[in-house]
Structure formats: structure tokens, C-alpha cells
C-alpha positions as CSV (number, residue, x, y, z in Angstrom):
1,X,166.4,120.4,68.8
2,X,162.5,121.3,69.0
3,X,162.9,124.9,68.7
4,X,161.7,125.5,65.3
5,X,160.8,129.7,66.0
6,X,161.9,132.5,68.6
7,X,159.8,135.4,68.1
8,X,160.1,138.9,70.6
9,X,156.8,139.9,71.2
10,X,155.9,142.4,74.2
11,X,152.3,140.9,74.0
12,X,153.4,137.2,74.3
13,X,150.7,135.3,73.0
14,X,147.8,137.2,71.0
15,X,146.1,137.2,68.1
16,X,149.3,137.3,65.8
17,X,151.3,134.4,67.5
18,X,148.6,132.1,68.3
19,X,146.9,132.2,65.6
20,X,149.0,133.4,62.3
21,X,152.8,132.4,63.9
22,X,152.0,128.8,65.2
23,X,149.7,127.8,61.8
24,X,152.5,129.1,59.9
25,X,155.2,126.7,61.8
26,X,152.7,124.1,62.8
27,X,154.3,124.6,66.6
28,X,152.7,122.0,68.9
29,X,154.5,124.1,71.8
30,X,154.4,128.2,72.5
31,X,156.8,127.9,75.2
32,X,156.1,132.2,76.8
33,X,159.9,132.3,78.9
34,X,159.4,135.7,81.2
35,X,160.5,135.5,85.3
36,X,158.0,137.8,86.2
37,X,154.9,136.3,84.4
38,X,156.0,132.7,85.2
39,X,155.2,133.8,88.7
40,X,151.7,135.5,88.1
41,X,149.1,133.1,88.2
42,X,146.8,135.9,86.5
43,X,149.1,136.2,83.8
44,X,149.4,132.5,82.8
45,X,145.7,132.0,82.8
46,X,145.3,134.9,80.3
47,X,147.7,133.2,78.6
48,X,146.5,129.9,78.4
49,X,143.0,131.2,77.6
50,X,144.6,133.0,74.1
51,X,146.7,130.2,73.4
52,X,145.0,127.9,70.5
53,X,143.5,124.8,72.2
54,X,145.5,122.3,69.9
55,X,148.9,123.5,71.1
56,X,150.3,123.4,74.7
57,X,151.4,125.9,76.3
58,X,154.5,126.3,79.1
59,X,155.3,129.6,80.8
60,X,158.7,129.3,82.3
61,X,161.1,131.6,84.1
62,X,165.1,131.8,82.0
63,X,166.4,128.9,84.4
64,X,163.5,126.5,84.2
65,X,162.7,127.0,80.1
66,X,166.7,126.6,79.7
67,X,167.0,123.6,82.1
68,X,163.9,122.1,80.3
69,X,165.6,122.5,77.2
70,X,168.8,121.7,77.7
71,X,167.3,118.2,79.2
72,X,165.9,117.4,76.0
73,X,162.6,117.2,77.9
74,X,160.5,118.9,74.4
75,X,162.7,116.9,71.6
76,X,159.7,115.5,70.3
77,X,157.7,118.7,69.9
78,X,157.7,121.6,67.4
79,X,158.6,124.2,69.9
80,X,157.7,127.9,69.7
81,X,159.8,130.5,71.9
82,X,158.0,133.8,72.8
83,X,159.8,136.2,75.0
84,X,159.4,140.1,76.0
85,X,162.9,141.1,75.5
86,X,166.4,140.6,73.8
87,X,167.8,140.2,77.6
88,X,165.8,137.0,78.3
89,X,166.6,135.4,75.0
90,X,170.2,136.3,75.6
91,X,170.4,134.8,79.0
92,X,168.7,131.5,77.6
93,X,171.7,131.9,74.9
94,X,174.2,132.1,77.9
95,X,172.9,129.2,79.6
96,X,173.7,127.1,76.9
97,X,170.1,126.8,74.5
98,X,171.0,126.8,71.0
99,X,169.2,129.6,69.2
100,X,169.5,130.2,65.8
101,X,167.5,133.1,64.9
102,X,165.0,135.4,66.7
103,X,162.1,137.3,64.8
104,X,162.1,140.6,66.6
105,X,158.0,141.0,66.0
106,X,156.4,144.0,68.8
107,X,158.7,145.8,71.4
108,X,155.7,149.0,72.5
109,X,156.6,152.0,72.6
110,X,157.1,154.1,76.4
111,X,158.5,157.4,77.1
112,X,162.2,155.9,77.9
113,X,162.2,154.3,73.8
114,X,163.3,155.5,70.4
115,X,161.4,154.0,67.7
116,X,163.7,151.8,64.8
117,X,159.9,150.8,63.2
118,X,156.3,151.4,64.0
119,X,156.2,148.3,65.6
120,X,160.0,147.6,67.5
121,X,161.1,150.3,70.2
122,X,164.1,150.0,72.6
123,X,165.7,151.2,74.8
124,X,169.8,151.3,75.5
125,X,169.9,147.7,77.2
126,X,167.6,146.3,74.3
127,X,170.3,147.6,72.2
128,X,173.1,146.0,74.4
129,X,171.6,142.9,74.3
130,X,170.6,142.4,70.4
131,X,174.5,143.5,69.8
132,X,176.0,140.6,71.7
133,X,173.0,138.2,70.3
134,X,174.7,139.2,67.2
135,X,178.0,138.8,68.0
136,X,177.0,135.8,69.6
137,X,176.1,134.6,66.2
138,X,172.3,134.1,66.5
139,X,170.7,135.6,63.0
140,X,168.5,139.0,64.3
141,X,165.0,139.3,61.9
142,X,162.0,141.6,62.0
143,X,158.9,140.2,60.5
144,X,155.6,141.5,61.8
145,X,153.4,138.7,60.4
146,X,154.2,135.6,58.4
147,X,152.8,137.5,55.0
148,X,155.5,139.9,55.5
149,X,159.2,140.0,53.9
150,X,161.8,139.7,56.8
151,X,164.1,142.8,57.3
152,X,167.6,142.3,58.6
153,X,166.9,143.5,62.2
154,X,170.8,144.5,62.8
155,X,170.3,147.3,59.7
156,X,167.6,149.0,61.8
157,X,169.4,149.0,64.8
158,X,172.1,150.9,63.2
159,X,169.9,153.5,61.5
């Protein structure tokens, strides 16, 4: 399989996943999977300008990233999922794409979220959604940077 990360990151690709996330895991790949900015031809291109030049970059809505995926059509690449929310990830999980663990990195904060770190607010379906990842089986992490020690991401939830 050539999904070597998954990382949550409400930002998608900035300074901390293009830069310090795809050195760390040499990803050749930052594959952004989000239905709404897969259709926003603004949103791609500020995505593609803050994506390194070295690595390619797909933005893909839940059916086309999983389809992709499940066709094998990135096997030979070191690919790097970024998505906005648990619900996406979950629904690629649903469709059938294998993922092992997600790095729960930057959810931001609005009025409707309660805060589990200074980094990582959610609301009631966040919560819904990272509960059946885990019963699911796929391994929950928080880890801002790659410098930092991951935290079980389940214990948090639970506080």
C-alpha cells in the first residue's frame, strides 16, 4: 500500500505538513482528500502553490481519493493523506482504504468546540467519528510536529 501517513489537519497543507511532515516521511505524494475543496479551483491552486515543488500533489473528493486507491493507481509512491476531519477519513475507511493510523495534528477552535488540547477541538460528530475509527481498529495519535512525542489521541478524547 503507498500510504505511509494520515495526518488531520484543518489547514491541509502549510508550513508544518509540507515542509516538517513530508521531509520527515520522505512522501513523494500529499494526497489533500476534502469534497468541498476538490471542487474550488481557488482552493487547489493555494494548495498547490504551498505544496513543496518536489512532491505531487492530488486534491480529491472521498469517492475519487478511495477509488484511486483502491485501484492501486499510487502503489509506487510514498503517499501522504491530509484530511479536515475524522468523518472524511472514516468514510475513506468505509469504502474499503486500509488505514492504519491517523495523526490527529490541528482541528481550530469555533464557538460550537470544546477544546481536548491547544491545538485539537471538536465537536459531537468529530467525537462520533474518531469512536468508530477506533472501534474500527485504526490506531488514533496526536503529534503536532515530528519533534514531538505522540500522545494516545483516544486518552484525550475521554478526558
Amino acid at each position: 500500500m503507498a500510504i505511509i501517513a494520515t495526518r488531520i489537519d484543518g489547514r491541509l497543507v502549510h508550513g508544518q505538513v509540507a515542509n516538517l511532515w513530508t521531509t520527515k516521511l520522505q512522501a513523494s505524494r500529499i494526497m489533500v482528500v476534502d469534497d468541498k475543496v476538490s471542487k474550488s479551483a481557488v482552493e487547489k491552486s493555494g494548495l498547490r502553490m504551498a505544496a513543496p515543488a518536489s512532491v505531487r500533489l492530488s486534491v480529491l473528493d472521498v469517492n475519487t481519493a478511495a477509488a484511486h486507491i483502491l485501484a492501486h493507481k499510487y502503489d509506487s509512491q510514498r503517499m501522504f493523506i491530509v484530511a479536515k476531519k475524522p468523518q472524511t477519513l472514516l468514510a475513506l475507511v468505509k469504502a474499503g482504504v486500509e488505514i492504519k493510523e491517523i495523526n490527529v495534528g490541528n482541528m481550530s477552535q469555533t464557538d460550537e468546540t470544546r477544546s481536548l488540547t491547544k491545538s485539537i477541538n471538536v465537536v459531537d460528530d468529530d467525537v462520533k467519528a474518531f469512536e468508530e475509527l477506533d472501534k474500527l481498529g485504526v490506531h488514533l495519535i496526536a503529534q503536532m510536529v515530528p519533534g514531538d512525542n505522540p500522545t494516545e489521541f483516544m486518552s484525550l478524547l475521554k478526558k
